[in-house]
The first five atom37 places (N, CA, C, CB, O) and aatype in JSON, in Angstrom:
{
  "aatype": [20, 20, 20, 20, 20, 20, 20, 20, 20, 20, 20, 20, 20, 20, 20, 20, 20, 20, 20, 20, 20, 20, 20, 20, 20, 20, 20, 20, 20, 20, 20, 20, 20, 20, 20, 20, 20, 20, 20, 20, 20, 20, 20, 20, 20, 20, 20, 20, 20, 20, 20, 20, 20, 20, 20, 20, 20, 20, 20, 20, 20, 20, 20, 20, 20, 20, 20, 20, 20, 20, 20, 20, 20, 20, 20, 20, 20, 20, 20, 20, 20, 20, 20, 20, 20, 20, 20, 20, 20, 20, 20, 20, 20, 20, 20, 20, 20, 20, 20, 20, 20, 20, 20, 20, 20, 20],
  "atom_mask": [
    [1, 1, 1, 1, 1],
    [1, 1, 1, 1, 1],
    [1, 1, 1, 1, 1],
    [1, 1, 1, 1, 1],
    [1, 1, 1, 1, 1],
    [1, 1, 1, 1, 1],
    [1, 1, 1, 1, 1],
    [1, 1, 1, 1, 1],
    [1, 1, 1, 1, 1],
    [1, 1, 1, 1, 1],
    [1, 1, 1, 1, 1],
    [1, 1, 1, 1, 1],
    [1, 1, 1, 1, 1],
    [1, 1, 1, 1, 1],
    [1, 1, 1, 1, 1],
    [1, 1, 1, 1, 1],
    [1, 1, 1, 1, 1],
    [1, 1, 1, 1, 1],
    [1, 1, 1, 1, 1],
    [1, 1, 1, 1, 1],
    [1, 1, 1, 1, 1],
    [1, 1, 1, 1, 1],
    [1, 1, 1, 1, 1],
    [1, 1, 1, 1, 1],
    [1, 1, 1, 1, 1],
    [1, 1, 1, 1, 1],
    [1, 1, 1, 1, 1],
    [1, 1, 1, 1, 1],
    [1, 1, 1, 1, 1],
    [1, 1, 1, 1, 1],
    [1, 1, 1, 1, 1],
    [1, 1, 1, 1, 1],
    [1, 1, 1, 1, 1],
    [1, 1, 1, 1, 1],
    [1, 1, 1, 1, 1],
    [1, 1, 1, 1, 1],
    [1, 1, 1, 1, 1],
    [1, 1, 1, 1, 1],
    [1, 1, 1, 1, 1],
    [1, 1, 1, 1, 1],
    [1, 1, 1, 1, 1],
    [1, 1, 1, 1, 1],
    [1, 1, 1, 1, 1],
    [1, 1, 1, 1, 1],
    [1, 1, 1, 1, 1],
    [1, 1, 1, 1, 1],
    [1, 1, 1, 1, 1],
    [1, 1, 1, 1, 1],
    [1, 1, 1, 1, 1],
    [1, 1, 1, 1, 1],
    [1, 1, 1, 1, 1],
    [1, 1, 1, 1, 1],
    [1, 1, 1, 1, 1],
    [1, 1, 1, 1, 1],
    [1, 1, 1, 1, 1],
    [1, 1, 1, 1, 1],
    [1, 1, 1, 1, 1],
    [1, 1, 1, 1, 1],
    [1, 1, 1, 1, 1],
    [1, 1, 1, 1, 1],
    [1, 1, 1, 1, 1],
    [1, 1, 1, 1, 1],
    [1, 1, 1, 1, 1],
    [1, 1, 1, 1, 1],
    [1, 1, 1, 1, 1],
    [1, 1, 1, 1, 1],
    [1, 1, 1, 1, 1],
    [1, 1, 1, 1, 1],
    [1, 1, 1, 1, 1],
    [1, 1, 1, 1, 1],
    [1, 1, 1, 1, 1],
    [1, 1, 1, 1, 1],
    [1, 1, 1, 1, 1],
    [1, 1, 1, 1, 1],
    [1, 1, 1, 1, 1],
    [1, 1, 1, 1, 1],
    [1, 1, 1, 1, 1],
    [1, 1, 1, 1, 1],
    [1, 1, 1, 1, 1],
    [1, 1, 1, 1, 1],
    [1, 1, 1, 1, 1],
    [1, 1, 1, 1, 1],
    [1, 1, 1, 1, 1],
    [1, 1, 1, 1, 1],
    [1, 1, 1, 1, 1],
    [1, 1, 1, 1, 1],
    [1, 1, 1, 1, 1],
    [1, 1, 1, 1, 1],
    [1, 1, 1, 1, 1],
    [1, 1, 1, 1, 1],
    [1, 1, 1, 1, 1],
    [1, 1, 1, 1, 1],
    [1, 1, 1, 1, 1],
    [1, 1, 1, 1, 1],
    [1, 1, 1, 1, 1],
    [1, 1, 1, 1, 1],
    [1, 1, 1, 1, 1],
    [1, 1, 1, 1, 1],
    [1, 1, 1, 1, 1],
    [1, 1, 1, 1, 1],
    [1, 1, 1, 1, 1],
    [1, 1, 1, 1, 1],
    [1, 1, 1, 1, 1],
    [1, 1, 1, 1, 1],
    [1, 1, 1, 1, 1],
    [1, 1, 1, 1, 1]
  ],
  "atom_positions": [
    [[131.08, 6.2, -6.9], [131.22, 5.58, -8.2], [130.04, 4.65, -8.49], [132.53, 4.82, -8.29], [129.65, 4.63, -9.65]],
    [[129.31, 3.75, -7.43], [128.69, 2.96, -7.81], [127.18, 3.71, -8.06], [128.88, 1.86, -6.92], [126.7, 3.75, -9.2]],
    [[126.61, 4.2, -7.13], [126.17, 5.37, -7.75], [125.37, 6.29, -8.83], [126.75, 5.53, -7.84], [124.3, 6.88, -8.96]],
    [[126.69, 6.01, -9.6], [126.77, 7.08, -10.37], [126.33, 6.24, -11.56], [128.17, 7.89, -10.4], [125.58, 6.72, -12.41]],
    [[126.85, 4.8, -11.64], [126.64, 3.82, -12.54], [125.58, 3.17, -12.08], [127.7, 3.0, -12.78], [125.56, 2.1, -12.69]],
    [[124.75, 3.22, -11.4], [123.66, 3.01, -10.72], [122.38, 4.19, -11.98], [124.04, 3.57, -8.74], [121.46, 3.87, -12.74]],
    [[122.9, 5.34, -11.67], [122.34, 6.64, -12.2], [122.35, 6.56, -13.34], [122.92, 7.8, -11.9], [121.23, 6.34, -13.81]],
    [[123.2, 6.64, -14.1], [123.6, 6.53, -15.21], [122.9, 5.16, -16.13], [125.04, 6.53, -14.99], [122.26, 5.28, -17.17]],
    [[123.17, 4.12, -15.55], [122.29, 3.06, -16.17], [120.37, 2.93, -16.16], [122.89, 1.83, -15.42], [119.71, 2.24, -16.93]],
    [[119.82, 3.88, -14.96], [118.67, 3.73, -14.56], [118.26, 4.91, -15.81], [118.4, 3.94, -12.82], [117.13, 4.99, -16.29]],
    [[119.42, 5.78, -16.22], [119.12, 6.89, -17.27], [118.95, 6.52, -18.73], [120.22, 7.87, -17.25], [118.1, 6.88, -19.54]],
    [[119.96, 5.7, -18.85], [119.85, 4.83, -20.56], [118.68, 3.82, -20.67], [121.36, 3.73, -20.94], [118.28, 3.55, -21.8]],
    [[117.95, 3.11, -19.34], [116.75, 2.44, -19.45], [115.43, 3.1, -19.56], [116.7, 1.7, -18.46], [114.32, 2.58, -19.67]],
    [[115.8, 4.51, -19.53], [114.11, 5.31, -19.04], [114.32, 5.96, -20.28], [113.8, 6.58, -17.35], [113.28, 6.16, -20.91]],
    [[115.59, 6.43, -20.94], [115.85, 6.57, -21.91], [115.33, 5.82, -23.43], [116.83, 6.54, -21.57], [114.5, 6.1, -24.3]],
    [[116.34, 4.71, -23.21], [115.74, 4.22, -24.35], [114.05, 3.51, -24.22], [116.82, 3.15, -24.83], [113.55, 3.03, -25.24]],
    [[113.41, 3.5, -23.16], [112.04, 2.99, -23.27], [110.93, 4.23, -24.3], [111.48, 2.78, -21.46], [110.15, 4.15, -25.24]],
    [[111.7, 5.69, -23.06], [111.02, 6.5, -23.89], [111.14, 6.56, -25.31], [111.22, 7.56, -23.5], [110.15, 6.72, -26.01]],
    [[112.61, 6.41, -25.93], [112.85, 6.58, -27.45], [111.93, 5.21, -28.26], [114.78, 6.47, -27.78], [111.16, 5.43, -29.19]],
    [[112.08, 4.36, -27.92], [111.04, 3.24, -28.13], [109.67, 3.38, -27.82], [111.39, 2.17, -27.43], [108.98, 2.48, -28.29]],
    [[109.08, 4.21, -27.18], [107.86, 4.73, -27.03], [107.31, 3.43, -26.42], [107.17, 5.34, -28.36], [106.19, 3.11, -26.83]],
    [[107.8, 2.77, -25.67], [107.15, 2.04, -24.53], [106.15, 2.3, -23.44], [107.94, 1.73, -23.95], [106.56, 2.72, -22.36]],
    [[104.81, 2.06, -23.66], [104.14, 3.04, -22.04], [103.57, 3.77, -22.93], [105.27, 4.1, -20.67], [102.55, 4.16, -22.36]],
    [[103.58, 4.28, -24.17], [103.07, 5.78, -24.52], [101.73, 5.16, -25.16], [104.19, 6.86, -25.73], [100.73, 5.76, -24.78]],
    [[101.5, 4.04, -26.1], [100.21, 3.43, -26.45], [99.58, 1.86, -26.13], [100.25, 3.57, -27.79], [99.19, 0.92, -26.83]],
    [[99.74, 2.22, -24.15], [99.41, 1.17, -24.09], [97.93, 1.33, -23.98], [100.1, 0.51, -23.18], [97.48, 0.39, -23.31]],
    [[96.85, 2.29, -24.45], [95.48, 2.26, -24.48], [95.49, 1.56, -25.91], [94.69, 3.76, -24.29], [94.39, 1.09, -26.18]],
    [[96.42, 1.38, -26.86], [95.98, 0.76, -28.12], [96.41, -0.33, -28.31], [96.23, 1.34, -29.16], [96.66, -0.69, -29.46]],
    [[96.61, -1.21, -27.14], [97.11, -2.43, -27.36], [95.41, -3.17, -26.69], [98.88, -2.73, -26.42], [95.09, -4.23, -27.24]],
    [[94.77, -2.82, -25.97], [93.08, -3.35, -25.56], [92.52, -3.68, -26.27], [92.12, -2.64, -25.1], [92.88, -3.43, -27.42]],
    [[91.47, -4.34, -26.08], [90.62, -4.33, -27.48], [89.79, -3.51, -27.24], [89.92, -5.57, -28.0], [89.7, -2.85, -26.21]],
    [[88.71, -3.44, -28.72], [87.43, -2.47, -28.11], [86.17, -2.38, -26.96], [86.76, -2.37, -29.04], [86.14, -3.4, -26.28]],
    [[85.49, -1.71, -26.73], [85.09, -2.15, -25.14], [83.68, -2.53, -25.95], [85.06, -0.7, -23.52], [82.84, -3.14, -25.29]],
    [[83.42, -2.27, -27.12], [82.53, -3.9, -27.5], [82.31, -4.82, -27.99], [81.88, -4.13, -27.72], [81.21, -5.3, -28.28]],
    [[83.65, -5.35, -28.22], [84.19, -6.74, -28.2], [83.66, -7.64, -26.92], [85.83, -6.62, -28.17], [83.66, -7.14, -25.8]],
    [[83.27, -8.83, -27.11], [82.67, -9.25, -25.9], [84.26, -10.59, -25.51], [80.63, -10.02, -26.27], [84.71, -11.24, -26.46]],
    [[84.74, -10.72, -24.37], [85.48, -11.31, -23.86], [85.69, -12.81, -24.54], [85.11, -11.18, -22.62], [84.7, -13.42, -24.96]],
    [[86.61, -13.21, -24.61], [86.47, -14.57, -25.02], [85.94, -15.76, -23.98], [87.79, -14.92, -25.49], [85.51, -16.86, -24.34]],
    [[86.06, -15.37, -22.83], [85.49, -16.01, -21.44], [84.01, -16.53, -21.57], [85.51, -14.85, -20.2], [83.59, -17.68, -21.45]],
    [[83.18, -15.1, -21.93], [82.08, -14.76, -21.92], [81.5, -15.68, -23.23], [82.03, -13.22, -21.91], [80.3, -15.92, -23.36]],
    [[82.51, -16.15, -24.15], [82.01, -16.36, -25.23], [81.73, -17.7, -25.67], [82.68, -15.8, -25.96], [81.02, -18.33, -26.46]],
    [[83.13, -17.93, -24.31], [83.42, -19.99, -23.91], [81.83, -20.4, -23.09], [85.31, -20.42, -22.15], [81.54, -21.54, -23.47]],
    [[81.03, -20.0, -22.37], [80.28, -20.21, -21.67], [78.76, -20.21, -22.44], [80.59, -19.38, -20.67], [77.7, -20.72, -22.07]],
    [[79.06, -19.53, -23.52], [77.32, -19.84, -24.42], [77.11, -20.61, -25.2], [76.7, -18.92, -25.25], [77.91, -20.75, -26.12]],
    [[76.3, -21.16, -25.14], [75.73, -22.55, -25.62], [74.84, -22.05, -27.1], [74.57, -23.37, -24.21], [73.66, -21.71, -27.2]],
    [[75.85, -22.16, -28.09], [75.46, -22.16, -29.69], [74.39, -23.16, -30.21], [76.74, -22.5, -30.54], [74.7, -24.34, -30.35]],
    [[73.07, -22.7, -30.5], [72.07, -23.5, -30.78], [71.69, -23.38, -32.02], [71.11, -23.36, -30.02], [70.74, -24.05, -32.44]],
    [[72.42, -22.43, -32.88], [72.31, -22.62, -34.55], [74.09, -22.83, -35.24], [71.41, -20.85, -35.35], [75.1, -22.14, -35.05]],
    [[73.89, -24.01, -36.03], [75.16, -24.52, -37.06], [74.91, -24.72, -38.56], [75.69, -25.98, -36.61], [73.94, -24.36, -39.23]],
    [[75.97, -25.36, -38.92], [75.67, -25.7, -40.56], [75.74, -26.83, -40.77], [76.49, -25.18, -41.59], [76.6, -27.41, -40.11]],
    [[75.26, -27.31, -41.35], [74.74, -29.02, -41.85], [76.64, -29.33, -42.26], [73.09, -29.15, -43.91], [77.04, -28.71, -43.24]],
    [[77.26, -29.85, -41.83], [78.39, -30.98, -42.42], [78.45, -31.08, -44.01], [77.99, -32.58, -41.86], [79.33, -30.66, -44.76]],
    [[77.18, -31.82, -44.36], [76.68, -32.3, -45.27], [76.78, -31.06, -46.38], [75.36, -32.88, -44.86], [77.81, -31.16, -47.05]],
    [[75.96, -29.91, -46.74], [75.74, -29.06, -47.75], [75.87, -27.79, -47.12], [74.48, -29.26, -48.43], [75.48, -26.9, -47.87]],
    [[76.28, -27.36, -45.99], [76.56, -26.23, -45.19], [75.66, -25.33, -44.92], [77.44, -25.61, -45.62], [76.07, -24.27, -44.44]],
    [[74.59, -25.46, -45.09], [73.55, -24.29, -45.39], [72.99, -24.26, -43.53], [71.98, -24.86, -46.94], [73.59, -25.08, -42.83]],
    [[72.22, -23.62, -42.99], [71.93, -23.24, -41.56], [71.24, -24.1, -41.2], [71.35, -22.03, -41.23], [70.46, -24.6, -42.01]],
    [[71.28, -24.51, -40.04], [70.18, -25.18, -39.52], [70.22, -25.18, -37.72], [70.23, -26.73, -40.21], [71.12, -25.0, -36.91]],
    [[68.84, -25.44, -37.62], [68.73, -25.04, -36.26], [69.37, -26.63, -35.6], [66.89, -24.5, -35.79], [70.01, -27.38, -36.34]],
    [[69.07, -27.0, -34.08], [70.09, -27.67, -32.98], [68.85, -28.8, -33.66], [70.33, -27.06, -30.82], [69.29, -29.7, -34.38]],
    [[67.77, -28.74, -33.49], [66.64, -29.8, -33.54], [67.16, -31.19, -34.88], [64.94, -28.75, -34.08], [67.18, -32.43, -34.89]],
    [[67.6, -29.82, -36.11], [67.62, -30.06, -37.44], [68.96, -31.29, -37.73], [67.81, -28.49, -38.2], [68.95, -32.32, -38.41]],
    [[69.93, -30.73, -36.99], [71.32, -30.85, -36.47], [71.56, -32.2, -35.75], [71.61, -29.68, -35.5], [72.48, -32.93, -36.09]],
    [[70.69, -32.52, -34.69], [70.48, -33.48, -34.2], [70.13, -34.75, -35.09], [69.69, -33.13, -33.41], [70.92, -35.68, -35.25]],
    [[68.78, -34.71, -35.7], [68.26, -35.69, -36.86], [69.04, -36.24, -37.89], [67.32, -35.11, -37.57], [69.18, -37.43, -38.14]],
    [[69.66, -35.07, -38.6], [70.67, -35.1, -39.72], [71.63, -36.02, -39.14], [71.32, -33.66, -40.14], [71.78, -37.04, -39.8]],
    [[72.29, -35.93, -38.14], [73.44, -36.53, -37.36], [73.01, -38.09, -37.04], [73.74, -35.63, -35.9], [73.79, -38.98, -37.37]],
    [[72.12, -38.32, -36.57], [71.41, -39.72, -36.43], [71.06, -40.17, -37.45], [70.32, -39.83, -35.7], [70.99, -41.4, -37.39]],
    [[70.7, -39.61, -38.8], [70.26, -40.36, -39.87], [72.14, -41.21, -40.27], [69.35, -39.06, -41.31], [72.45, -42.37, -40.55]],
    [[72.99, -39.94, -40.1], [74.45, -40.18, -41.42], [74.65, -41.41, -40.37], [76.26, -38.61, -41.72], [74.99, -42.46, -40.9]],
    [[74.51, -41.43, -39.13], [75.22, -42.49, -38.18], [74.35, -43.46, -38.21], [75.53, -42.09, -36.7], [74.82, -44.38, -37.54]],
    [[73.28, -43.76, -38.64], [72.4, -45.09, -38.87], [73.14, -45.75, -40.4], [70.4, -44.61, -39.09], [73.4, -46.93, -40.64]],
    [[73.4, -44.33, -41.44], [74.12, -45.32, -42.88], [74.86, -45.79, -42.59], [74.69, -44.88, -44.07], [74.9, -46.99, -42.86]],
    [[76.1, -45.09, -41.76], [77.04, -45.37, -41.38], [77.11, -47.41, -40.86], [77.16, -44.16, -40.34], [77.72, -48.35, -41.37]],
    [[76.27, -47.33, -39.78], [76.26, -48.51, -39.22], [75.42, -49.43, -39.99], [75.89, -48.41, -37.91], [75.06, -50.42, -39.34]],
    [[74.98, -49.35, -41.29], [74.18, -50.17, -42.19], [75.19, -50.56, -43.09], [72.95, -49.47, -42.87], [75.02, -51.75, -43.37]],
    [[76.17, -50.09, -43.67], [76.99, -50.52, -44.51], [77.96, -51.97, -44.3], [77.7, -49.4, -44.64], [78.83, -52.35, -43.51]],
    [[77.38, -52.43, -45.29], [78.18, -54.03, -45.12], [79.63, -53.79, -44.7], [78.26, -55.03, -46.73], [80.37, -52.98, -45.28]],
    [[80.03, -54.62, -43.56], [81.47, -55.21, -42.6], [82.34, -56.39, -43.25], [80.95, -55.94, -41.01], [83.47, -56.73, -42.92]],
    [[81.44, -57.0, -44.39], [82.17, -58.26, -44.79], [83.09, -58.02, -46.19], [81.01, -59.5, -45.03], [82.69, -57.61, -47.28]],
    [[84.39, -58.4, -45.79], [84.97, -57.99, -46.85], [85.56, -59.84, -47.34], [86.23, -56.54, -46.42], [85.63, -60.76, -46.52]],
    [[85.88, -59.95, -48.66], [85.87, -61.19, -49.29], [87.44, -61.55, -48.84], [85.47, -61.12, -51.03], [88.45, -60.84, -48.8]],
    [[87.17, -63.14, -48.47], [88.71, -64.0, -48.28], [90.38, -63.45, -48.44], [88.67, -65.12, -49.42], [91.28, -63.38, -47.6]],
    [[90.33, -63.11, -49.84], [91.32, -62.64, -50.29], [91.91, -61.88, -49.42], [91.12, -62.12, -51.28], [92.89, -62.11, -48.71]],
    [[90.89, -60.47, -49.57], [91.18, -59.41, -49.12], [91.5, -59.9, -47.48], [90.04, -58.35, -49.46], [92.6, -59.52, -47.08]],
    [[90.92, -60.45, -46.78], [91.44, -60.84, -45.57], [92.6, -61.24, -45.42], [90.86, -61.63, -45.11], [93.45, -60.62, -44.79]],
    [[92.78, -62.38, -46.03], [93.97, -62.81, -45.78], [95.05, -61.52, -46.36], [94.11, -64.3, -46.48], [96.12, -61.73, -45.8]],
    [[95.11, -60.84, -46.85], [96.29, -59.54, -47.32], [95.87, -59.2, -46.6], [96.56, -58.6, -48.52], [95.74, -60.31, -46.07]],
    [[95.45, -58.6, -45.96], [95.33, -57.57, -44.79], [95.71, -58.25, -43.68], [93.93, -56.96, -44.55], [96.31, -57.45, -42.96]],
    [[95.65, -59.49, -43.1], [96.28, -60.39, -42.37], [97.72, -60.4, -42.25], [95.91, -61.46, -42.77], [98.42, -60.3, -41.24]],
    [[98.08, -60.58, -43.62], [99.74, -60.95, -43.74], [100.65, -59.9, -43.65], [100.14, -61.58, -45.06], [101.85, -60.02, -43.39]],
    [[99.57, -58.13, -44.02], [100.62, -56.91, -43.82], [100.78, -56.9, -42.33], [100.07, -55.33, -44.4], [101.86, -56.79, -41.75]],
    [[99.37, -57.05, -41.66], [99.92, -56.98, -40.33], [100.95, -57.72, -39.86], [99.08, -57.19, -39.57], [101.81, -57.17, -39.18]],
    [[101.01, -58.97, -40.11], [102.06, -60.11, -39.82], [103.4, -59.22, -40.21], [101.83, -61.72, -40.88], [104.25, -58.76, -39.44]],
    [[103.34, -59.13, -41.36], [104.61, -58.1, -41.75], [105.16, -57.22, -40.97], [104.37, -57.29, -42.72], [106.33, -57.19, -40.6]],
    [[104.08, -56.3, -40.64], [104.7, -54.93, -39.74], [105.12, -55.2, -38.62], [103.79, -53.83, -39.4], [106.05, -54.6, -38.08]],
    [[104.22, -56.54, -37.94], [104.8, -57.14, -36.36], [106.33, -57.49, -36.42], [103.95, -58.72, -35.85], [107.21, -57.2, -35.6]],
    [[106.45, -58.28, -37.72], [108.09, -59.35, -37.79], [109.04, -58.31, -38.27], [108.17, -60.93, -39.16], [110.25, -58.37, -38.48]],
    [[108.03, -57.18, -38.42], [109.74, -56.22, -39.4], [110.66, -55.42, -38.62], [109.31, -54.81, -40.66], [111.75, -55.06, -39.07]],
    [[110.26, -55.14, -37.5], [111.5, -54.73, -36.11], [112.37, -55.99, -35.81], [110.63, -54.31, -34.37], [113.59, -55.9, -35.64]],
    [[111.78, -57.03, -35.76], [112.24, -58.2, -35.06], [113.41, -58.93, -36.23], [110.77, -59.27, -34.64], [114.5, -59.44, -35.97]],
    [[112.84, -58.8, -37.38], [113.56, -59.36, -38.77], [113.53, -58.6, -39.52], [113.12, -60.42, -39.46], [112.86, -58.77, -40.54]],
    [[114.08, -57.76, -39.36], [114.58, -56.35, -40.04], [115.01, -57.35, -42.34], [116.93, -55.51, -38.54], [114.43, -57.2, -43.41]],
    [[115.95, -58.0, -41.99], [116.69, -58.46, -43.03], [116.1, -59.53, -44.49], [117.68, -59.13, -42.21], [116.53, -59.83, -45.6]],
    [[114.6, -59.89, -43.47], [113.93, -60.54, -44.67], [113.02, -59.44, -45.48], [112.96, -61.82, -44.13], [112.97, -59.3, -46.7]],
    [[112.47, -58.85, -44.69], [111.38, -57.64, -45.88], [112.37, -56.63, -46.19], [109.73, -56.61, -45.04], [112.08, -55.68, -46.92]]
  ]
}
């Protein structure tokens, strides 16, 4: 008996794989053989991009400069912001610290 249900079950699995056509296209599940690996693809060192800025090509040299100029504006732009504005920006923080703690006043 056991067997037989042994047999019988090993028959409905080979069965239905075949009716499902399991195994029959596994050459079309590969990719093409000149597709280059994604491995192969992690390991090369890309020496042309596009400007951030206006997107257009530029070589690593170009890329470099451009990048040091935006990060020199960057660090030229005035840090001082006027009283006011300090102190509000002061007091939200104060706010957000006391508002777990004192849920009931804000």
């Amino acid at each position: 008996m056991r067997r037989w249900i042994a047999r019988v079950g090993a028959g409905v699995v080979c069965s239905t794989a075949g009716a499902m056509g399991v195994g029959a296209g596994l050459g079309h599940a590969l990719p093409p053989p000149e597709d280059v690996p994604e491995e192969v693809l992690r390991t090369q060192i890309v020496l042309e991009g596009r400007s951030p800025v206006t997107g257009e090509p530029l070589t690593a040299s170009e890329h470099a400069t451009q990048q040091t100029s935006r990060q020199t504006a960057i660090e030229e732009q005035p840090r001082d912001l006027p009283p006011e504005i300090r102190q509000t920006v002061m007091l939200l923080k104060l706010r957000r610290l006391l508002r777990p703690v004192l849920p009931f006043i804000f």
